[in-house]
C-alpha positions as CSV (number, residue, x, y, z in Angstrom):
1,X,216.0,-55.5,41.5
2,X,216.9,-57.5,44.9
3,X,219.6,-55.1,45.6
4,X,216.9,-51.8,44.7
5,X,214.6,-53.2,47.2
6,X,217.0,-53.4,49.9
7,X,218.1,-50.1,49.2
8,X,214.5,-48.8,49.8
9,X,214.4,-51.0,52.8
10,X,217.6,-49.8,54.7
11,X,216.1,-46.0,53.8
12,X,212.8,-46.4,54.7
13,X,214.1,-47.4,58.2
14,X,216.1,-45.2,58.2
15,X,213.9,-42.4,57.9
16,X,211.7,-44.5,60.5
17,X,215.2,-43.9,63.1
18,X,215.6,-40.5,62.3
19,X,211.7,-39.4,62.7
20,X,211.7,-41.7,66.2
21,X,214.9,-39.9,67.1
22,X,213.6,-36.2,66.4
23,X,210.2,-37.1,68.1
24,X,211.5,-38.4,70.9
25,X,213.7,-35.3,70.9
26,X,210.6,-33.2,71.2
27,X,209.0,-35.3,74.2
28,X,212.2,-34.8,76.2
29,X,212.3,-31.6,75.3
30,X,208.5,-31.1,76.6
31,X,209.1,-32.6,79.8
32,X,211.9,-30.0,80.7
33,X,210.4,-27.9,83.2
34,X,209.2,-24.3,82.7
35,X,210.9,-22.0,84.3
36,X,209.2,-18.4,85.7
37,X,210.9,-15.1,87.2
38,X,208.7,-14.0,90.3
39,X,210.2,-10.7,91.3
40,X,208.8,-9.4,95.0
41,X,208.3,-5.3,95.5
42,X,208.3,-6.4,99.5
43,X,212.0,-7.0,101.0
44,X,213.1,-10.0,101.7
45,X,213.1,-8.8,105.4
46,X,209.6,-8.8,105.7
47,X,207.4,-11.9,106.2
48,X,206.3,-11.4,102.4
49,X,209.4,-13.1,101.1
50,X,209.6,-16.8,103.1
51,X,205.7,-16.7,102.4
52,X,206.8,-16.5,99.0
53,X,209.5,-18.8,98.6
54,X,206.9,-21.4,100.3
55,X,204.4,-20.4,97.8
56,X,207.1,-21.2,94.8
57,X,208.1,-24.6,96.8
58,X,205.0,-25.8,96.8
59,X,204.1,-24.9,93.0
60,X,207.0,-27.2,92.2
61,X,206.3,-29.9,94.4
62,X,202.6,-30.1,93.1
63,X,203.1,-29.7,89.6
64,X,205.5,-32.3,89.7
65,X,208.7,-29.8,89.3
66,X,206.4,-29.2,85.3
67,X,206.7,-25.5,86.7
68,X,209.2,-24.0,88.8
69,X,209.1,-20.2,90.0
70,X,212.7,-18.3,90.7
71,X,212.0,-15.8,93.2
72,X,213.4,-11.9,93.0
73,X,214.0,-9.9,95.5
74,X,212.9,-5.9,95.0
75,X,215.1,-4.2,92.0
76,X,217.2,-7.5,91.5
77,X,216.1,-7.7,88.1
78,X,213.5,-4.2,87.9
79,X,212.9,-1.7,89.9
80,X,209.4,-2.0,91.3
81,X,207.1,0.4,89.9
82,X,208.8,-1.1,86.1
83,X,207.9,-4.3,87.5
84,X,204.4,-4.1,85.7
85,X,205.6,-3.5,82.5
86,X,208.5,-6.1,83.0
87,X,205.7,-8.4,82.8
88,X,203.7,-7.9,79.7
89,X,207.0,-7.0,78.5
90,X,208.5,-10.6,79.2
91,X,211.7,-9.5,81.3
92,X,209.5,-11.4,83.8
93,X,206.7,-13.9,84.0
94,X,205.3,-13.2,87.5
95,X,205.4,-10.2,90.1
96,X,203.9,-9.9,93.7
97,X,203.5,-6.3,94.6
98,X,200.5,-3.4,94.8
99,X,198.1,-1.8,92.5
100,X,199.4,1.1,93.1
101,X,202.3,0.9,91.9
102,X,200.5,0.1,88.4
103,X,198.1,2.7,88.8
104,X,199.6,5.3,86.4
105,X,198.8,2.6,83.5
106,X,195.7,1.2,85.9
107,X,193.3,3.4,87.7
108,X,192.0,0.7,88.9
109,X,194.9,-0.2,91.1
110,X,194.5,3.1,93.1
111,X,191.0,1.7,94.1
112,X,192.6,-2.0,94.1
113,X,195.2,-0.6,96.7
114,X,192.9,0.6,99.4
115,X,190.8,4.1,99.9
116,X,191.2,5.7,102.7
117,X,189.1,4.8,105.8
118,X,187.1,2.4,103.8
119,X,187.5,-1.8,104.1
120,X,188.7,-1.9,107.8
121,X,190.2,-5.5,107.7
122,X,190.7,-8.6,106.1
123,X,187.5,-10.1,106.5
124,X,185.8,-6.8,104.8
125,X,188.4,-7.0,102.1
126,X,188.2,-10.4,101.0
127,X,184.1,-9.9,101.5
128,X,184.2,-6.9,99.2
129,X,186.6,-7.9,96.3
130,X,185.5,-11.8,96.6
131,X,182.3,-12.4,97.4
132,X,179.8,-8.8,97.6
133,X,177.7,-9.4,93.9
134,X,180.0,-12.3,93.2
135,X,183.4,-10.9,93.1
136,X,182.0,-8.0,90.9
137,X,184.8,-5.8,92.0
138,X,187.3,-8.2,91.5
139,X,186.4,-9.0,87.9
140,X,186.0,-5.3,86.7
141,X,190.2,-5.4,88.2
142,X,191.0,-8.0,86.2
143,X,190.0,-7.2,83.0
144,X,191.6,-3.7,83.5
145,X,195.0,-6.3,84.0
146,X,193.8,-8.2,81.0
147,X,193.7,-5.1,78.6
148,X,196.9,-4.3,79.5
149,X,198.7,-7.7,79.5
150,X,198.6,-9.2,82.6
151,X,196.3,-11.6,84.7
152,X,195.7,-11.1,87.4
153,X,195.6,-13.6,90.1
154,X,194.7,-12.6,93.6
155,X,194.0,-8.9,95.8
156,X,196.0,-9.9,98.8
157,X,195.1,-8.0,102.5
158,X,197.8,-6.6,103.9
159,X,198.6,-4.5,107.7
160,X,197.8,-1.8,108.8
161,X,198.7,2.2,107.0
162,X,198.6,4.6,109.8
163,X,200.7,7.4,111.0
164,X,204.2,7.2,113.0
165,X,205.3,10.1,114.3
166,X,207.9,11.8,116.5
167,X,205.2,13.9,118.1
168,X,202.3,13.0,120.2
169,X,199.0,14.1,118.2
170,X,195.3,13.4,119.0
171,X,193.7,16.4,116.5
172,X,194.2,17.1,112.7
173,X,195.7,20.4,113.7
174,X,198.9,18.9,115.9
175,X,200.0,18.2,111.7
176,X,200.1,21.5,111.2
177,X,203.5,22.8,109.5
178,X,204.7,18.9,110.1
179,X,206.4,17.5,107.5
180,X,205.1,13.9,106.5
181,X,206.9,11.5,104.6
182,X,204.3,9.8,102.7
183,X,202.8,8.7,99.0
184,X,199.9,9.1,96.8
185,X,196.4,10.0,98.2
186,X,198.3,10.2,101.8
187,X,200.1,13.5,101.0
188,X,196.7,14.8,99.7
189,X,195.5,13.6,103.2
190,X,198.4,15.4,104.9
191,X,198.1,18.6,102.9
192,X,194.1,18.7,104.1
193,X,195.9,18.0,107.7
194,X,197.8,21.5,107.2
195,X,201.3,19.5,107.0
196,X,203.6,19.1,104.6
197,X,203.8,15.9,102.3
198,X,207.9,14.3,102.0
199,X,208.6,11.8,99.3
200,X,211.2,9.2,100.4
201,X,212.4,5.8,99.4
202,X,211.0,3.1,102.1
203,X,214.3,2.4,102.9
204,X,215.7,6.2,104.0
205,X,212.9,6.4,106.4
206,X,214.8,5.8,109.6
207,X,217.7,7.9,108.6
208,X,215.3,10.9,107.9
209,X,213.6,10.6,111.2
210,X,216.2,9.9,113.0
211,X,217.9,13.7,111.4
212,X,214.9,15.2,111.8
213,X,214.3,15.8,107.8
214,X,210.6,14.3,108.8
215,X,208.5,14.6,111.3
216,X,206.9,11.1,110.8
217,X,205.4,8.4,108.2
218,X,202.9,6.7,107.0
219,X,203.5,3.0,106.6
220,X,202.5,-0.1,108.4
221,X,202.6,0.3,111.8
222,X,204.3,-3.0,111.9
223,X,207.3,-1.3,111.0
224,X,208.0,0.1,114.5
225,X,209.0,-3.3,115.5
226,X,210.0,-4.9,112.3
227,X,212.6,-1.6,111.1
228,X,213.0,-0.3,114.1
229,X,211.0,3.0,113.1
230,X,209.9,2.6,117.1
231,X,213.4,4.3,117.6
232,X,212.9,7.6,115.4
233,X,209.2,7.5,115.4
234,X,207.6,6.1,118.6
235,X,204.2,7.5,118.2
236,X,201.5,5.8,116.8
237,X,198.5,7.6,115.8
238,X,195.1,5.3,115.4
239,X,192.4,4.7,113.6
240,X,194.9,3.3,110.4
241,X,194.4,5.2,107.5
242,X,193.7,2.0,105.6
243,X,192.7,-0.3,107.8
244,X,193.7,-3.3,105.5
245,X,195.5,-2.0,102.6
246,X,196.1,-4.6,99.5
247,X,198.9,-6.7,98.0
248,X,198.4,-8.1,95.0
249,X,199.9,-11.0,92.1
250,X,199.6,-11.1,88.4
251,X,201.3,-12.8,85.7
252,X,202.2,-12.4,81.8
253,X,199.0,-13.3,80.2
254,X,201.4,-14.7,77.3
255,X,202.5,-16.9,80.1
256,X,199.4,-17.5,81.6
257,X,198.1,-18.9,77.8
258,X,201.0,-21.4,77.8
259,X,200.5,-22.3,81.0
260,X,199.1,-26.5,81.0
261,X,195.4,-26.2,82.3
262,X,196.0,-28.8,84.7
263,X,198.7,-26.1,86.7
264,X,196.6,-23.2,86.7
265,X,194.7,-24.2,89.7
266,X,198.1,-25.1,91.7
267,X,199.1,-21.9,91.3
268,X,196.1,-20.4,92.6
269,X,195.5,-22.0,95.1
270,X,199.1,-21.9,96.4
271,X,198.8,-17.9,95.2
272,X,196.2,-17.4,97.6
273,X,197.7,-19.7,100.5
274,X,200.7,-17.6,100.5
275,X,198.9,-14.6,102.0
276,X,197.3,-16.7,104.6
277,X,200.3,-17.8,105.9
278,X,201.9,-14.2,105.8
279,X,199.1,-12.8,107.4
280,X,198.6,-15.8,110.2
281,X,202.0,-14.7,111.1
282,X,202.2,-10.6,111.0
283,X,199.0,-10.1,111.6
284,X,198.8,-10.8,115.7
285,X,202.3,-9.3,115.7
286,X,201.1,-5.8,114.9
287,X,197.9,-6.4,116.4
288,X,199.9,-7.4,120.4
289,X,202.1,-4.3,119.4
290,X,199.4,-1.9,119.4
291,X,197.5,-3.4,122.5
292,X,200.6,-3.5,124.8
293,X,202.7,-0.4,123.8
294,X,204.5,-0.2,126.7
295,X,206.4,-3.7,126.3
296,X,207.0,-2.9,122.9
297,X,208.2,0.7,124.0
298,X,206.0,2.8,121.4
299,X,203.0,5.1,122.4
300,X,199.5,4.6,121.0
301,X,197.2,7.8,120.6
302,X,193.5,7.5,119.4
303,X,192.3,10.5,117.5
304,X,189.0,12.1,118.8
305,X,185.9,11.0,117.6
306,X,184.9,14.3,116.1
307,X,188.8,14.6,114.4
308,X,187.6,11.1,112.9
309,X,184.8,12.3,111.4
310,X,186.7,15.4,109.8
311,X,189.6,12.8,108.4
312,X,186.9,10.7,107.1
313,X,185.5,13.8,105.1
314,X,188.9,14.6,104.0
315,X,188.8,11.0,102.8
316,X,185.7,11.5,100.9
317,X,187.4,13.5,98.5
318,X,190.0,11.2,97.6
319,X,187.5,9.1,96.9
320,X,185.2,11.4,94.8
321,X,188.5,12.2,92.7
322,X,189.5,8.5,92.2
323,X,185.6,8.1,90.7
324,X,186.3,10.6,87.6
325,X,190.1,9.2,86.8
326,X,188.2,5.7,84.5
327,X,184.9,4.2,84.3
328,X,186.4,1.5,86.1
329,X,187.0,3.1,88.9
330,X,183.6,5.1,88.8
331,X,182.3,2.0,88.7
332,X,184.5,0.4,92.0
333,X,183.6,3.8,94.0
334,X,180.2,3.1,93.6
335,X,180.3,-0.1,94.8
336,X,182.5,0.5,97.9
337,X,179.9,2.9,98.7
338,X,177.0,0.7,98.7
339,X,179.0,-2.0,100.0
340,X,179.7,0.3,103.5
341,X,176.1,1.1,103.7
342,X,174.7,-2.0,103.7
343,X,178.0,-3.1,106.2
344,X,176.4,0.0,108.2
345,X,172.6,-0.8,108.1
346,X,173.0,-4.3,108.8
């Protein structure tokens, strides 16, 4: 009998061990960190990339090192427009890139990206998506990402999209016969310009200039400096076709669910710091560029008022064909619209 209840003893703490043990097991294991892939579509050239790698920095540091985010350079794990489906898909937890580079699965993100002589600068973009009918826009973008499998976290401004050219132009017609390297609703833009529309890689630009296989490109003016296009391309034609084109960061909504409540908020608020501190830095570059072209050895032409109005018609129809591709983005037209007139009449 003694030696039965000694028995039960010794197993009952033993069991007691072994449940401590496995428990104790699981805590460590919980306090591991969680580890994210962040892949960037911007090169790790641009001020993008060390605003990034700050972003991630300070994540960790907040949270304590509970969450730490491995940044990606573009195509070292996807390329970029599979970066999208990388993420609902699990290859990757995070992405910082464009809307419209998900627009062929989001119509949304063609409006999200920027139309075409419409929000003029950061202040007008972060007025629209943020704060006109209290973030209206915004929202109807983010459920579109949350259908889909993604959250998404922040519409980012970005620089200036405006023509480059090798040619000197002040009038819609000087495109004529030109060829243009460009993308989505800008070779619709081009075409209406009489020129001819060139898709390129971002990175054979120069090269294609510089052999005469285009006769310019639309991209942030920025880029004269930045890549050099100033050497192939040293004409910069003005008013920006998007005056403040968008960036944008979303995450696995899997991800996002497993996320602790109590990091979510870091990683907003660090989400949205990181394009402060990109633009606080880029921003005044391309704006001294295009005040002082002489020192920076590019020339600055101003279309005429009246070619203005004509491009802005031209951009009318991009619009007006953006309205019929989802309600969503019926819905977004609208709302640009009456957000411009009111921006107008006040």
């Amino acid at each position: 009998m003694v030696k039965n209840r000694k028995f039960k003893t010794v197993f009952v703490w033993a069991v007691v061990l072994l449940l401590g043990f496995c428990f104790s097991g699981v805590a460590a294991a919980s306090d591991k960190p969680m580890i994210w892939r962040l892949q960037s579509a911007w090169a790790t050239s641009t001020g993008q990339h060390p605003a990034f790698q700050k972003m991630c920095d300070m994540i960790k540091q907040e949270s304590n090192g509970r969450l730490e985010i491995k940044l990606f350079g573009p195509g070292e794990i996807v390329g970029t427009v599979e970066m999208f489906d990388a993420v609902v898909n699990g290859v990757l937890e995070m992405a910082g890139g464009s809307g419209i580079y998900n627009s062929g699965k989001i119509p949304e993100g063609l409006v999200e990206f920027g139309m075409p002589f419409a929000l003029e600068n950061k202040a007008e973009l972060d007025d629209f998506w943020l704060n006109y009918k209290g973030g209206e826009a915004f929202k109807i973008v983010q459920e579109a990402y949350r259908k889909r499998g993604a959250e998404l976290l922040a519409i980012h401004a970005g620089n200036s999209y405006g023509y480059m050219t090798a040619f000197p132009a002040t009038t819609a017609a000087e495109f004529k016969g030109k060829k243009i390297r460009s993308f989505g609703f800008f070779g619709s833009i081009v075409q209406m310009m009489g020129g001819q529309p060139v898709s390129l890689p971002t990175e054979d630009q120069y090269l294609a200039l510089q052999q005469g296989t285009v006769d310019g490109t639309i991209f942030p003016y920025l880029a004269m400096q930045t890549m050099n296009l100033k050497e192939v391309a040293k004409h910069a034609i003005l008013p920006p076709v998007l005056g403040s084109p968008t960036s944008d960061v979303y995450v696995s909504s899997k991800a996002w669910a497993k996320l602790p409540e109590d990091i979510k908020p870091i990683v907003i608020k660090y989400v949205r710091l990181q394009n402060e501190w990109y633009m606080a830095k880029e921003y005044p570059q391309e704006q001294e560029m295009l005040a002082n072209p002489d020192e920076f050895g590019i020339e600055v032409h101003r279309m005429k008022p009246e070619e203005v109005t004509k491009l802005k018609a031209m951009g009318q129809k991009i619009w007006d064909g953006v309205a019929k591709r989802s309600e969503g983005t019926a819905k977004l037209i609208d709302m640009l619209r009456a957000y411009k007139a009111e921006k107008q009449g006040s």
